[in-house]
LUMRO-70708 format. One record per residue (C-alpha): residue number from 1; residue in three letters; x, y, z. Coordinates in Angstrom, 2 decimals. Layout:
BEGIN
(NUM,"ala",(X,Y,Z))
...
//
This chain:
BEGIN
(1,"unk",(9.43,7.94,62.38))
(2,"unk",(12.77,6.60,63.71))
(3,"unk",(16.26,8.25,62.85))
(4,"unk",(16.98,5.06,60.86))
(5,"unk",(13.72,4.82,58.67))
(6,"unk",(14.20,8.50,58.67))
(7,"unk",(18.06,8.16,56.89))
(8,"unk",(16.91,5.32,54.99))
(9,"unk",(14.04,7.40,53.50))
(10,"unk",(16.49,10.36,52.33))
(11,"unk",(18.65,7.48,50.53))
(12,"unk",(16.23,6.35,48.87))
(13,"unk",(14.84,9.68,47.76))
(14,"unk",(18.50,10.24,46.54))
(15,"unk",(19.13,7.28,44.49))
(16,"unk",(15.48,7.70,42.70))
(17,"unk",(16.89,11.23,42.18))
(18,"unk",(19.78,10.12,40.80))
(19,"unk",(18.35,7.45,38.90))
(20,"unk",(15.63,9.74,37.36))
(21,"unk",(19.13,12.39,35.85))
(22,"unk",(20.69,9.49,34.46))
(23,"unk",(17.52,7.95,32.99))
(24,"unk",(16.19,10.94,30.74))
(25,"unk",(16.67,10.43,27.09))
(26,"unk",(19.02,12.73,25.77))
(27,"unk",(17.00,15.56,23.39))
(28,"unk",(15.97,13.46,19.90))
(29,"unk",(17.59,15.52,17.24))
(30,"unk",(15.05,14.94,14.44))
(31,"unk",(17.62,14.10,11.10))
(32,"unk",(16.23,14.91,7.74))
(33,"unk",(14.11,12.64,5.92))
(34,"unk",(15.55,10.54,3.53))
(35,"unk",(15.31,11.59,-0.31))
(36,"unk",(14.06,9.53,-3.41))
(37,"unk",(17.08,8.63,-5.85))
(38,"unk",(16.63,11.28,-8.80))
(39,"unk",(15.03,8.87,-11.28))
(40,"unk",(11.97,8.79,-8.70))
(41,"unk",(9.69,10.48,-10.77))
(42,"unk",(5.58,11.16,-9.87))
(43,"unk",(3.33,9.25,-11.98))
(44,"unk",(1.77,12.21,-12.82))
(45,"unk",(4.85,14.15,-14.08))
(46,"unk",(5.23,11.52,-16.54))
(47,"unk",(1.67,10.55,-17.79))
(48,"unk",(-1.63,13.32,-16.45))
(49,"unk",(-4.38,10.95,-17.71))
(50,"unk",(-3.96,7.42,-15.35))
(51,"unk",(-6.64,8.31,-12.75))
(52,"unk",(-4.83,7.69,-9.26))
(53,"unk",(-7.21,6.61,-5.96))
(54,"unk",(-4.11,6.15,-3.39))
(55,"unk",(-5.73,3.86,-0.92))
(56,"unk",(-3.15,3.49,1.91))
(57,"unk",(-3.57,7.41,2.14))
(58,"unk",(-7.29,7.08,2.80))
(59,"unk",(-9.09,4.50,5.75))
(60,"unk",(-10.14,2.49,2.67))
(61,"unk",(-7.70,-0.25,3.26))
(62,"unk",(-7.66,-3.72,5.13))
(63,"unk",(-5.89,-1.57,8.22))
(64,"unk",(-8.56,1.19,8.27))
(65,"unk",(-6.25,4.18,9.12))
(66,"unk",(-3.94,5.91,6.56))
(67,"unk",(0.03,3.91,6.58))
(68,"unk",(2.48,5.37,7.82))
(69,"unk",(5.11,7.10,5.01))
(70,"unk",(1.71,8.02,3.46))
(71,"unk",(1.87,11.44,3.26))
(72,"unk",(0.28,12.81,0.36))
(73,"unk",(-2.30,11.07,-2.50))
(74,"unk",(0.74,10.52,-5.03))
(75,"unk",(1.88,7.76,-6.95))
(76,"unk",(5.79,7.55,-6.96))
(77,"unk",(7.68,5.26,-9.11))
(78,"unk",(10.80,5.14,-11.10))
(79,"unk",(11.16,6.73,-14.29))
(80,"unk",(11.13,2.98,-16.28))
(81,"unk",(8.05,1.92,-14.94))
(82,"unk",(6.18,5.15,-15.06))
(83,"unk",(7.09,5.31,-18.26))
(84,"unk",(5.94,1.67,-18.98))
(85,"unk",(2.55,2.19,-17.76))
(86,"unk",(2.62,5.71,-20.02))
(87,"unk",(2.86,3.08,-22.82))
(88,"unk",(0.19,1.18,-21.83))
(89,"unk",(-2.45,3.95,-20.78))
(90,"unk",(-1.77,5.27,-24.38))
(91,"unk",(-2.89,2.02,-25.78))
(92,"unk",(-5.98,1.68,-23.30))
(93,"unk",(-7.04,4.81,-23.84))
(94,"unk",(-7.32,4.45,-27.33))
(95,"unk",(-9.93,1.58,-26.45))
(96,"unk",(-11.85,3.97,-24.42))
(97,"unk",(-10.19,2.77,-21.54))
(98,"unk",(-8.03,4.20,-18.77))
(99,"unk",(-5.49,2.48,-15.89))
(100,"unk",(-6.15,3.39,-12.18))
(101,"unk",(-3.25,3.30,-9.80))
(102,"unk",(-4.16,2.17,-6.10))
(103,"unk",(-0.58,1.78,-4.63))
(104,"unk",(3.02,2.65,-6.04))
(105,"unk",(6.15,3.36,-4.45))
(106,"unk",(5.40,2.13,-0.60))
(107,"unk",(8.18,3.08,1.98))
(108,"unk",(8.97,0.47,4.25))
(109,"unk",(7.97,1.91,7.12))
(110,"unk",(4.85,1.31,5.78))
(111,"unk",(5.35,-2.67,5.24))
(112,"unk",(6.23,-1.82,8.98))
(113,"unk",(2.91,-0.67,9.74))
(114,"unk",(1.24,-4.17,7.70))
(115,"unk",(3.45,-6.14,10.37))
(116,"unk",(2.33,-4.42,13.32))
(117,"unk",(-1.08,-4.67,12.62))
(118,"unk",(-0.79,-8.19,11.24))
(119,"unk",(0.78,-8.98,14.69))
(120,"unk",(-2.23,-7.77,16.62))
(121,"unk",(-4.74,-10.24,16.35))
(122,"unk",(-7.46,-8.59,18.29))
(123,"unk",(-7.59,-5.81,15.58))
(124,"unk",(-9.92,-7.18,13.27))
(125,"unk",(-12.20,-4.23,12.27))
(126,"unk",(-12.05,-4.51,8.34))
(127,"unk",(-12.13,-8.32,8.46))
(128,"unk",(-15.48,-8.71,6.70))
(129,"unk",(-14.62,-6.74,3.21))
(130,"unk",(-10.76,-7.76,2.95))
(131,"unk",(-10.25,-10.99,4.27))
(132,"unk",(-13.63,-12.87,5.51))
(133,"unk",(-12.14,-16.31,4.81))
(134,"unk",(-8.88,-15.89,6.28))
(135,"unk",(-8.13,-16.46,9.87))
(136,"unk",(-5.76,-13.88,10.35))
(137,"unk",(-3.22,-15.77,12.06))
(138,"unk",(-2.63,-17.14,8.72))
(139,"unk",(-1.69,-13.53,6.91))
(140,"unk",(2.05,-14.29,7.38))
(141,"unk",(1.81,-18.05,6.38))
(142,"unk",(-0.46,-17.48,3.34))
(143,"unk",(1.88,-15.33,2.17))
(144,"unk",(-0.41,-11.92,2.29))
(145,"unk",(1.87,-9.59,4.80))
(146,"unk",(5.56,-9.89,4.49))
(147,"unk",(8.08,-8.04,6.38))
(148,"unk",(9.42,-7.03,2.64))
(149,"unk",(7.88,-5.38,-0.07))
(150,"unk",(8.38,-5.22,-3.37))
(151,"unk",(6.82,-1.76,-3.68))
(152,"unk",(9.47,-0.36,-1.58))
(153,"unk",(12.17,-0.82,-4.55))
(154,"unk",(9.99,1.35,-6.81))
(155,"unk",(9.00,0.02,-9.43))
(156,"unk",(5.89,-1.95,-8.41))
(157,"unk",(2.51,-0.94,-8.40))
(158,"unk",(-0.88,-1.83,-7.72))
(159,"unk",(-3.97,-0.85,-10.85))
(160,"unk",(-6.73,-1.68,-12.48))
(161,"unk",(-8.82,-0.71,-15.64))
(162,"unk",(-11.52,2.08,-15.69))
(163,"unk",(-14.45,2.02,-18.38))
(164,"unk",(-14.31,5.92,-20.13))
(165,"unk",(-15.56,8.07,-19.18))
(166,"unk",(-14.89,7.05,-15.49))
(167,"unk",(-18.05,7.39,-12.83))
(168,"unk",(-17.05,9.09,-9.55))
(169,"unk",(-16.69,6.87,-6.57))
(170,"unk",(-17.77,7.48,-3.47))
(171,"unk",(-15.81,7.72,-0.17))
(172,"unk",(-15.52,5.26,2.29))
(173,"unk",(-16.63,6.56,5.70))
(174,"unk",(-15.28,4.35,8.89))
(175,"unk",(-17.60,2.36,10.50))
(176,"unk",(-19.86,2.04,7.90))
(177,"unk",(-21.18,-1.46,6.74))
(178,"unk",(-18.95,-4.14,4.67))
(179,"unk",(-19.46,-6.37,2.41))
(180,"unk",(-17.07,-9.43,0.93))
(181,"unk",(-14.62,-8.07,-1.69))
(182,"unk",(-15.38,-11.00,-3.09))
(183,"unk",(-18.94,-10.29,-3.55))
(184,"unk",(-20.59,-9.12,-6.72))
(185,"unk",(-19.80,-6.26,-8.32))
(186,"unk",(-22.81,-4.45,-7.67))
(187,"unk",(-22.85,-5.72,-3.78))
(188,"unk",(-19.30,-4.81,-2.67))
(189,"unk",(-17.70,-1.21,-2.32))
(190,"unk",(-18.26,0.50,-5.47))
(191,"unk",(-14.80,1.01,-7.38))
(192,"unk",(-15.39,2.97,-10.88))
(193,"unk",(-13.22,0.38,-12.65))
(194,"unk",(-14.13,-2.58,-14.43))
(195,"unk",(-15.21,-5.73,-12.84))
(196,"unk",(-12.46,-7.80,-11.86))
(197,"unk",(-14.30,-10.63,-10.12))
(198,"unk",(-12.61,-9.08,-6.51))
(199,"unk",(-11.83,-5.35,-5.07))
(200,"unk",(-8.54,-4.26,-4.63))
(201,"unk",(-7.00,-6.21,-1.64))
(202,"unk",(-8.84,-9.12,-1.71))
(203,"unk",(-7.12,-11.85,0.48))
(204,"unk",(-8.47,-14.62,-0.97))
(205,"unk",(-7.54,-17.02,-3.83))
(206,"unk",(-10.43,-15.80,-6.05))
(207,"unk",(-7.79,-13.35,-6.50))
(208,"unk",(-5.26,-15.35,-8.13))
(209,"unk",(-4.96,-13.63,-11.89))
(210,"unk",(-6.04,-16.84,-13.37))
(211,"unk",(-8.21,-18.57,-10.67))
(212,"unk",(-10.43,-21.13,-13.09))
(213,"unk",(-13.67,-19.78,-11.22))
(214,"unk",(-13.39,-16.44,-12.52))
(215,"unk",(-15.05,-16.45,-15.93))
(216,"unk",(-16.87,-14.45,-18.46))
(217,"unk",(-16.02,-10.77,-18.29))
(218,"unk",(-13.88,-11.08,-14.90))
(219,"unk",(-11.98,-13.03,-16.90))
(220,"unk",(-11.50,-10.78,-20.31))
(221,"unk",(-10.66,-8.00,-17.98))
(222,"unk",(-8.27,-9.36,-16.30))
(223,"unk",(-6.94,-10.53,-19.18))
(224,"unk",(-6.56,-6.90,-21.22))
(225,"unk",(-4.79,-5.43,-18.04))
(226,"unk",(-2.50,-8.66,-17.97))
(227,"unk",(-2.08,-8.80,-21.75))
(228,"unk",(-1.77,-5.17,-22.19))
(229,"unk",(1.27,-4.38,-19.30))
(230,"unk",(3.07,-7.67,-19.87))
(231,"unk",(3.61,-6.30,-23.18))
(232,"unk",(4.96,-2.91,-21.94))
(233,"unk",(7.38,-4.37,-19.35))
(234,"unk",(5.18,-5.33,-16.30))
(235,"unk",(5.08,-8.82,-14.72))
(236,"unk",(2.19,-9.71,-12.79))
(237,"unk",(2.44,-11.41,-9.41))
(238,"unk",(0.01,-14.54,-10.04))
(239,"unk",(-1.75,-14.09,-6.96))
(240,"unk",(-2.67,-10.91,-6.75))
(241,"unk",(-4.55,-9.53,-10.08))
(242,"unk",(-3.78,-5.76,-9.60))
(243,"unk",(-0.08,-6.27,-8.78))
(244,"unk",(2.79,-5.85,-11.49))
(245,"unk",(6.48,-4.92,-11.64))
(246,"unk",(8.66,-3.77,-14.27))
(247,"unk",(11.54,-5.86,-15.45))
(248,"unk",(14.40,-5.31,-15.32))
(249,"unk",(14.04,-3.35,-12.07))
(250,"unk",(16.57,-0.52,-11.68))
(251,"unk",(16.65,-1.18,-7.66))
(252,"unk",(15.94,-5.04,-6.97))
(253,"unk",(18.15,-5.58,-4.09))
(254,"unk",(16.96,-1.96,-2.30))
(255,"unk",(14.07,-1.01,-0.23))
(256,"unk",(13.52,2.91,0.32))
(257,"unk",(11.96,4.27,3.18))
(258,"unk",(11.20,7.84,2.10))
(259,"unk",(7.77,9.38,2.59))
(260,"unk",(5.46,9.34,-0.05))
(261,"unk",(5.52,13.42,-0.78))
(262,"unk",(6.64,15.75,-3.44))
(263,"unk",(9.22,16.99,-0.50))
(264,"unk",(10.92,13.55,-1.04))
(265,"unk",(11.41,15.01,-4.76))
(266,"unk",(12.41,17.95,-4.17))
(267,"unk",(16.25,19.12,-2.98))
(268,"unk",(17.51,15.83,-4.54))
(269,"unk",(21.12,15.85,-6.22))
//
């Protein structure tokens, strides 16, 4: 090795040196996480008897993997609407029915998590149970992943109706065959409540609240979980038959991104 290649080397070997100090992140200083307002209550504190099967804290979803912010099964809403639904479970129940939560408050890092995995179009592992018509390169377009949610102001939530007294369900274990949510009832992954024509999640128009092609008892129960939180408060979103919102909304202009946990409950001024 010549004096020259020799010099040239030891620059080098300097400026990577130097390059490699200037270039290391600084130590992250983890801040807190942030806290739900104070009239965040859990569903739970408010009414006991709505059965709750949190979804996006189980594989069970059109991801397959628990969402990030998910980090307990708890249903999180605003005082208002958990008291809305309170009003309705006490009618259902008194019909021998009961409501089943899938989804509540959803932190927007979780909507974050949709986006990502909308974006990634070679990740298509639950494609055959929640979304077997859809190219998805058309979830954005058709309107079924948005960048905004309107879960993460707090008082929207996902539910259904369960026939008392309510059959266990099963888990889902990954990897395991699926069928069409669309499917019937008795084909599809068995859900406890009543038959709604589609599972939760269904991206398809069949589940459109008031698709002319679901009939019969579909229909009616769509219907009596329509009929019965409209009067309480709720709205429903037309496309999506499990999805409803209470009116007037206490936060319609803010999306949260605390974790779904009693710690974002707790400490709270």
């Amino acid at each position: 090795m010549t004096r020259i290649s020799t010099a040239v080397r030891g620059l080098v070997t300097t400026v990577a040196a130097l390059l490699a100090v200037t270039t290391v992140p600084a130590t992250a200083q983890a801040g807190p996480e942030p806290k739900a307002p104070a009239d965040f209550v859990t569903l739970r504190s408010v009414d006991p008897t709505i059965i709750q099967e949190m979804r996006y804290v189980t594989p069970h979803n059109f991801v397959g993997e628990r969402i990030d912010g998910y980090r307990q099964s708890l249903c999180i809403l605003t005082r208002p609407a958990a008291q809305a639904l309170h009003r309705a479970q006490t009618r259902l129940l008194s019909q021998g029915y009961s409501l089943k939560v899938y989804d509540c408050y959803r932190p927007q890092r979780a909507v974050d998590h949709f986006v990502r995995w909308a974006a990634d179009l070679d990740d298509q592992e639950m494609k055959a149970e929640f979304y077997p018509n859809v190219d998805k390169t058309r979830l954005f377009d058709d309107g079924y992943i948005a960048e905004k949610s309107g879960h993460s102001r707090g008082s929207t939530m996902d539910l259904t109706i369960v026939k008392l007294p309510a059959k266990p369900t099963r888990p889902y274990h990954p990897g395991q065959p699926l069928v069409p949510c669309f499917a019937p009832q008795k084909e599809r992954f068995p859900d406890n409540s009543v038959d709604m024509g589609t599972g939760f999640d269904c991206f398809d128009t069949l589940s459109h609240t008031l698709d002319p092609r679901v009939q019969g008892a579909q229909r009616a129960n769509r219907l009596l979980l329509k009929n019965t939180l409209e009067d309480v408060g709720l709205v429903n979103l037309p496309e999506e038959w499990w999805h409803f919102t209470y009116k007037p909304e206490p936060y319609p202009d803010t999306y949260f991104d605390f974790p779904v946990s009693t710690a974002s409950l707790s400490g709270r001024r």
